[in-house]
C-alpha positions as a Python dict, from the first residue, in 0.01 Angstrom:
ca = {
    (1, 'X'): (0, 0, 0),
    (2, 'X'): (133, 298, -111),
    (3, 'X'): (171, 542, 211),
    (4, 'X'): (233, 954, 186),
    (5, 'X'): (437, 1181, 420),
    (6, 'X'): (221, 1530, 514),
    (7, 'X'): (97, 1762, 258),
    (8, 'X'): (140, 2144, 265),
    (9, 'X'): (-234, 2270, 172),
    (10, 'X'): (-206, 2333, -207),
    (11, 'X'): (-492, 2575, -341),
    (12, 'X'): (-509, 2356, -686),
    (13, 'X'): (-608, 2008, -804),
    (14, 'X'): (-288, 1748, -854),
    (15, 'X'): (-213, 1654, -1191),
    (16, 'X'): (-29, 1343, -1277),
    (17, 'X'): (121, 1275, -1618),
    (18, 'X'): (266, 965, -1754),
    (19, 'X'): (458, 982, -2059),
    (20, 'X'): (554, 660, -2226),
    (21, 'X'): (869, 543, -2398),
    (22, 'X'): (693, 515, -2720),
    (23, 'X'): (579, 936, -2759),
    (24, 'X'): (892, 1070, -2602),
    (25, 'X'): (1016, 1195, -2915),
    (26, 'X'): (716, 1220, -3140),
    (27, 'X'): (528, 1492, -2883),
    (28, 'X'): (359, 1733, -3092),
    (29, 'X'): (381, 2125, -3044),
    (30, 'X'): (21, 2130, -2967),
    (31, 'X'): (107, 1862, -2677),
    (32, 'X'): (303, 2135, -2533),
    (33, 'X'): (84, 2378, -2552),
    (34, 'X'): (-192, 2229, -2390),
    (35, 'X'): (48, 2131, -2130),
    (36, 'X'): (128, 2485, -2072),
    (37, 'X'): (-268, 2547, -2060),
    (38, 'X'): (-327, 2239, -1774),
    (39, 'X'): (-30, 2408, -1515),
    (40, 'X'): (-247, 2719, -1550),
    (41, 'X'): (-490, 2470, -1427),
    (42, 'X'): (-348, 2233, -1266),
    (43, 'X'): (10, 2180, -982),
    (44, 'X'): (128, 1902, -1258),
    (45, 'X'): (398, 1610, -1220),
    (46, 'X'): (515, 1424, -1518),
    (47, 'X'): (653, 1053, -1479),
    (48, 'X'): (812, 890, -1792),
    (49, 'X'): (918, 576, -1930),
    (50, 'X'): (1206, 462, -2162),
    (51, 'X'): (1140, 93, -2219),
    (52, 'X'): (1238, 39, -2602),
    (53, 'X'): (1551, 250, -2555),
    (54, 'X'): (1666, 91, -2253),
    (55, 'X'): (1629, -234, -2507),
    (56, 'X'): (1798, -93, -2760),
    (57, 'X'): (2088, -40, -2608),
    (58, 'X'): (2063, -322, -2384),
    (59, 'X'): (2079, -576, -2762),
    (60, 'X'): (2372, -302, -2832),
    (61, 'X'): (2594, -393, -2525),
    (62, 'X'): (2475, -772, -2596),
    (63, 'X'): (2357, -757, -2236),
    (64, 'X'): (2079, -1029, -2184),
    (65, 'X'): (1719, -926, -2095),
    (66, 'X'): (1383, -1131, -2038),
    (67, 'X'): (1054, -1011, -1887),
    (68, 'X'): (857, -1218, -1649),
    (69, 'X'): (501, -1131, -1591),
    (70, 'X'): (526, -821, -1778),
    (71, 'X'): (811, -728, -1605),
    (72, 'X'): (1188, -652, -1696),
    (73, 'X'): (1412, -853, -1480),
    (74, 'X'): (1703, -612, -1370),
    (75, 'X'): (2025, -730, -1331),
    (76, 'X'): (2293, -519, -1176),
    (77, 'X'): (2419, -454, -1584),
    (78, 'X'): (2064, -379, -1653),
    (79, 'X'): (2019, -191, -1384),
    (80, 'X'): (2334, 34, -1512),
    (81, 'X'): (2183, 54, -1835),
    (82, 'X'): (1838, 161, -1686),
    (83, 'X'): (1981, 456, -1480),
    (84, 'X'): (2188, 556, -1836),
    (85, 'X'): (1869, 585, -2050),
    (86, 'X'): (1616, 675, -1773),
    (87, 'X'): (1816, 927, -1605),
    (88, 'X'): (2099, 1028, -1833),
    (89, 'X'): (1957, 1018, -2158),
    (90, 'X'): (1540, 1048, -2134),
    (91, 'X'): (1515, 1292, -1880),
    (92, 'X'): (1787, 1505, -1991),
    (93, 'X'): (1593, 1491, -2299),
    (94, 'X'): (1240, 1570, -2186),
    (95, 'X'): (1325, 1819, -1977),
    (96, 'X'): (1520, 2025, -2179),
    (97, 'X'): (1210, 2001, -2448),
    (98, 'X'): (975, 2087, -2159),
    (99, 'X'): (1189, 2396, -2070),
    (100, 'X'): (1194, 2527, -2450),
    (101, 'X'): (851, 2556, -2472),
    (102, 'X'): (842, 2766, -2213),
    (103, 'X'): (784, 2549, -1885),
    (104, 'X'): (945, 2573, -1563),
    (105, 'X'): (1084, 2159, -1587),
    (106, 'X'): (1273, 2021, -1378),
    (107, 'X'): (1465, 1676, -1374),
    (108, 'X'): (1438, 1414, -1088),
    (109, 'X'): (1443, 1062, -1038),
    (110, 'X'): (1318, 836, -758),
    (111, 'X'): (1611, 848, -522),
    (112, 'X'): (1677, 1211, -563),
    (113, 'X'): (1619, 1329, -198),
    (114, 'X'): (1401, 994, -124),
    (115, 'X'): (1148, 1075, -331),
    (116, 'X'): (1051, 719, -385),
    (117, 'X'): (1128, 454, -151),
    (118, 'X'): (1031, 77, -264),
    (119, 'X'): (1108, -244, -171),
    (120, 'X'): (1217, -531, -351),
    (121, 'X'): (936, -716, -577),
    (122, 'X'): (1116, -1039, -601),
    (123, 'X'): (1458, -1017, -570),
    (124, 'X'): (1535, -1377, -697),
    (125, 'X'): (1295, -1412, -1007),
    (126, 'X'): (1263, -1003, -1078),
    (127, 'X'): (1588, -919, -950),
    (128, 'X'): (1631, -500, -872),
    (129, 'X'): (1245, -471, -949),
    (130, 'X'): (1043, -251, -695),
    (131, 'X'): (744, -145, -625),
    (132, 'X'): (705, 195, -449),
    (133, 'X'): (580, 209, -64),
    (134, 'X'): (629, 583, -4),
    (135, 'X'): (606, 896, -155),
    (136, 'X'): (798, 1226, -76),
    (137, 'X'): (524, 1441, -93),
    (138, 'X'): (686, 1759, 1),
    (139, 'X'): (897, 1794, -254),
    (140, 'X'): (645, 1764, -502),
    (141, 'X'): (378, 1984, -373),
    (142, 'X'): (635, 2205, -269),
    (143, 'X'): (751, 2233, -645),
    (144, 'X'): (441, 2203, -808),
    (145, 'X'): (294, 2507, -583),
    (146, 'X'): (597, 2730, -702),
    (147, 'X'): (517, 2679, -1075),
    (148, 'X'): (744, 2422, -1112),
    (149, 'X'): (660, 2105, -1310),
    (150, 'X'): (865, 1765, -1138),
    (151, 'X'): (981, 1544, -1423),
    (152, 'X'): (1022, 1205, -1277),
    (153, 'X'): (1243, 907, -1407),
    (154, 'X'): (1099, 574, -1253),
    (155, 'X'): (1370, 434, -1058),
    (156, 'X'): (1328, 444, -663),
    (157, 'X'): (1546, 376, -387),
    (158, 'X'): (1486, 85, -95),
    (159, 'X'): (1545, 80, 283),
    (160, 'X'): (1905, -1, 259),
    (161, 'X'): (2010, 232, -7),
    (162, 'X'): (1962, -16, -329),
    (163, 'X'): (1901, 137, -635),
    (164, 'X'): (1613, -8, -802),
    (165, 'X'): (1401, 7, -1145),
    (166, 'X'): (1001, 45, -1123),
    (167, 'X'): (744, 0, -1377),
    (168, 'X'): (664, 365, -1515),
    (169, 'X'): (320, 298, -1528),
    (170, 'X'): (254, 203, -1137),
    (171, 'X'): (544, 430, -1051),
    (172, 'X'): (311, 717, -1171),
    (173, 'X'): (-16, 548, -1042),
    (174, 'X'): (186, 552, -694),
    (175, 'X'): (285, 921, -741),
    (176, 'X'): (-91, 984, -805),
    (177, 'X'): (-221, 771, -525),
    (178, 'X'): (49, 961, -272),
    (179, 'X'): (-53, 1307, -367),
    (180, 'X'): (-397, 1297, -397),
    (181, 'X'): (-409, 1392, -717),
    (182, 'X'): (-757, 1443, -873),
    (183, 'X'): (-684, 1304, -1227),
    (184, 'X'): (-412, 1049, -1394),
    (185, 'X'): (-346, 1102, -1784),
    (186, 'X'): (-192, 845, -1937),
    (187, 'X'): (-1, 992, -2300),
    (188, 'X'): (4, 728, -2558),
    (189, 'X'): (62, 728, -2964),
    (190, 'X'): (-321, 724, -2985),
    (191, 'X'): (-570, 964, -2858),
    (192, 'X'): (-770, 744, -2651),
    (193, 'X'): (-913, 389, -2637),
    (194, 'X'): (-1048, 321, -2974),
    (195, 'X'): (-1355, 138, -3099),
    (196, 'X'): (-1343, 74, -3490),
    (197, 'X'): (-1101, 355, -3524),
    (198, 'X'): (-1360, 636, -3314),
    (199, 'X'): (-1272, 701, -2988),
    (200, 'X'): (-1437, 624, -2653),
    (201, 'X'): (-1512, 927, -2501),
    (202, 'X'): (-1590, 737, -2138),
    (203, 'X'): (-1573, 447, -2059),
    (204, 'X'): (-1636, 228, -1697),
    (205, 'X'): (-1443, 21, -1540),
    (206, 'X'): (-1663, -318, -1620),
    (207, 'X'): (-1674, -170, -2020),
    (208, 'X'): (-1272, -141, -2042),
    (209, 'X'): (-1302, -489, -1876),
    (210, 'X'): (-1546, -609, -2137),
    (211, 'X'): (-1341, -434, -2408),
    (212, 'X'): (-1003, -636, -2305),
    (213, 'X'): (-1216, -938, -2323),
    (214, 'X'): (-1339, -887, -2672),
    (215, 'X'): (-996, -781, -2803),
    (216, 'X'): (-1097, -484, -2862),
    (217, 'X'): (-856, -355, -2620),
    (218, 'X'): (-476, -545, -2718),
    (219, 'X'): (-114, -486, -2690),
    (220, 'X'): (40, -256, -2500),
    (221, 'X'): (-257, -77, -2417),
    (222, 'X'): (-393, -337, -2165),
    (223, 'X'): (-95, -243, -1948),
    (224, 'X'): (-193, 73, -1950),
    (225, 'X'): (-581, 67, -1899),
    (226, 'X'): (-535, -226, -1638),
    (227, 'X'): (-293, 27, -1435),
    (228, 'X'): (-563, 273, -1510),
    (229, 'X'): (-809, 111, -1374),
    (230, 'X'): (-631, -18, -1091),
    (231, 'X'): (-521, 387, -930),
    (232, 'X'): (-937, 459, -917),
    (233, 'X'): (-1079, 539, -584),
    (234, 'X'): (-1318, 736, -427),
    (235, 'X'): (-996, 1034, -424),
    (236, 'X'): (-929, 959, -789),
    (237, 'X'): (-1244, 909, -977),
    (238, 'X'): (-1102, 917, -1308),
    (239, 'X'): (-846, 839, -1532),
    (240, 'X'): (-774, 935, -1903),
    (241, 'X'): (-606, 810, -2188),
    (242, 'X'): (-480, 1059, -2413),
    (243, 'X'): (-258, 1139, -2719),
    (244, 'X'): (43, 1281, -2737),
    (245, 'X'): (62, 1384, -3103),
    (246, 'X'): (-243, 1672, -3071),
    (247, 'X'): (-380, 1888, -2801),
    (248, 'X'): (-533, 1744, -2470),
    (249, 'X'): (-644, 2021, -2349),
    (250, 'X'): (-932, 2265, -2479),
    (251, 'X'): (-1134, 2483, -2350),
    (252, 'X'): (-1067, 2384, -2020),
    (253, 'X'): (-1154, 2023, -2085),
    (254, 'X'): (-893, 1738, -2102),
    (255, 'X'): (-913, 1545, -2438),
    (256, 'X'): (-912, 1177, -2457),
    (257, 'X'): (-1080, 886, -2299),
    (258, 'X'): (-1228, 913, -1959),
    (259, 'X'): (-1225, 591, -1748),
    (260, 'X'): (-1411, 610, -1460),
    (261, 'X'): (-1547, 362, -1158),
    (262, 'X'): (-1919, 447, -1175),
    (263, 'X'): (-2106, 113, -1041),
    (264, 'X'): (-1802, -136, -1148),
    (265, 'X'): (-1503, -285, -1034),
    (266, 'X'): (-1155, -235, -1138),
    (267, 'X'): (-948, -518, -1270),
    (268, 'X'): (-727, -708, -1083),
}
């Protein structure tokens, strides 16, 4: 259970934004701009991924790799690798983009000043896998109040001072969970959940269940709905999937599709 240190009283709603590994580089200028338009809005954290570079250059260093359950197993080399493309490389990256278009970014990762402390998943099948237990939340409301917009890479920090790696997707769930944030946005290459090539504007938790069922829902986007569905809660009664390649944000309304709890039960 993820568990939060005391909040300073902030006067706006907590925004948390998950970039993924696959949009990184293909963000659009309207992206930025509604980004710009949400922190108007919104005290706004980003968390990003980096899974198919950390790949490439893991085949490039011939440096074996498997998954197990959806999950990279991290090896001490992999590990290395990781912190290289997560930290050195992605957020470096992202940041610097995030700062040309005019926004206040600023670089972190998971073990800068504790911010996330985790604990080993499975240290003999998963290896330096964790999954987050606590959340720093004064440095991010403390950042996010001053206009500042926290750009998180998704490796965390245990008890006893082991680096680890941590799946993007919970790692921002966590983050969301931790601060109370009122909404989770999940930026893909698509702008929402789509049903013969429409989008869903809203969609429950039992309907995104029905639509992974059907195969309507496939690939790499059951990952992400399933971790969507899994951060909802009476705090956090909604959670979007959005695009990364137009605007999100529009007269005051976020773009995409809405997933929401109403009568249903999240997936396990």
């Amino acid at each position: 259970m993820t568990m939060s240190k005391s909040m300073p009283a902030i006067e706006r709603e907590m925004l948390v934004i998950k970039l993924g590994g696959s949009i990184l580089y293909r963000l659009s200028p309207q992206f930025f701009e509604s980004l710009a338009g949400m922190m108007k809005e919104y005290n706004t954290v980003i968390v990003h991924g980096g899974g198919p570079e950390i790949t490439n250059m893991l085949e490039k260093l011939n440096i074996e790799t498997t998954f197990i359950n959806g999950q990279r197993k991290t090896t001490e080399p992999v590990l290395e690798v990781a912190e290289m493309i997560l930290k050195g490389k992605v957020n470096s990256y992202l940041t610097n983009q995030l700062n040309h278009h005019g926004l206040k970014a600023v670089g972190l990762c998971g073990y800068d000043a504790n911010l996330l402390k985790a604990a080993l998943i499975d240290e003999e099948s998963l290896g330096l896998v964790g999954e987050i237990e606590e959340v720093e939340n004064d440095l991010i409301t403390g950042m996010t109040s001053a206009g500042y917009l926290p750009v998180i890479a998704p490796l965390a920090v245990t008890a006893e001072g082991t680096k680890v790696n941590v799946n993007a997707d919970l790692a921002a769930a966590s983050i969301a969970k931790a601060a109370g944030a009122g909404k989770l946005l999940y930026v893909t290459d698509v702008p929402g959940v789509l049903l013969e090539g429409e989008m869903i504007p809203e969609a429950t938790a039992g309907e995104v269940n029905h639509l992974i069922e059907s195969g309507v829902i496939s690939g790499g986007m059951i990952p992400k709905v399933k971790s969507a569905l899994s951060v909802l809660s009476p705090s956090m009664k909604e959670v979007m999937i959005v695009g990364g390649q137009q605007a999100i944000f529009q007269d005051g309304n976020i773009l995409g599709t809405k997933i929401t709890d109403k009568g249903a039960v999240a997936a396990s």
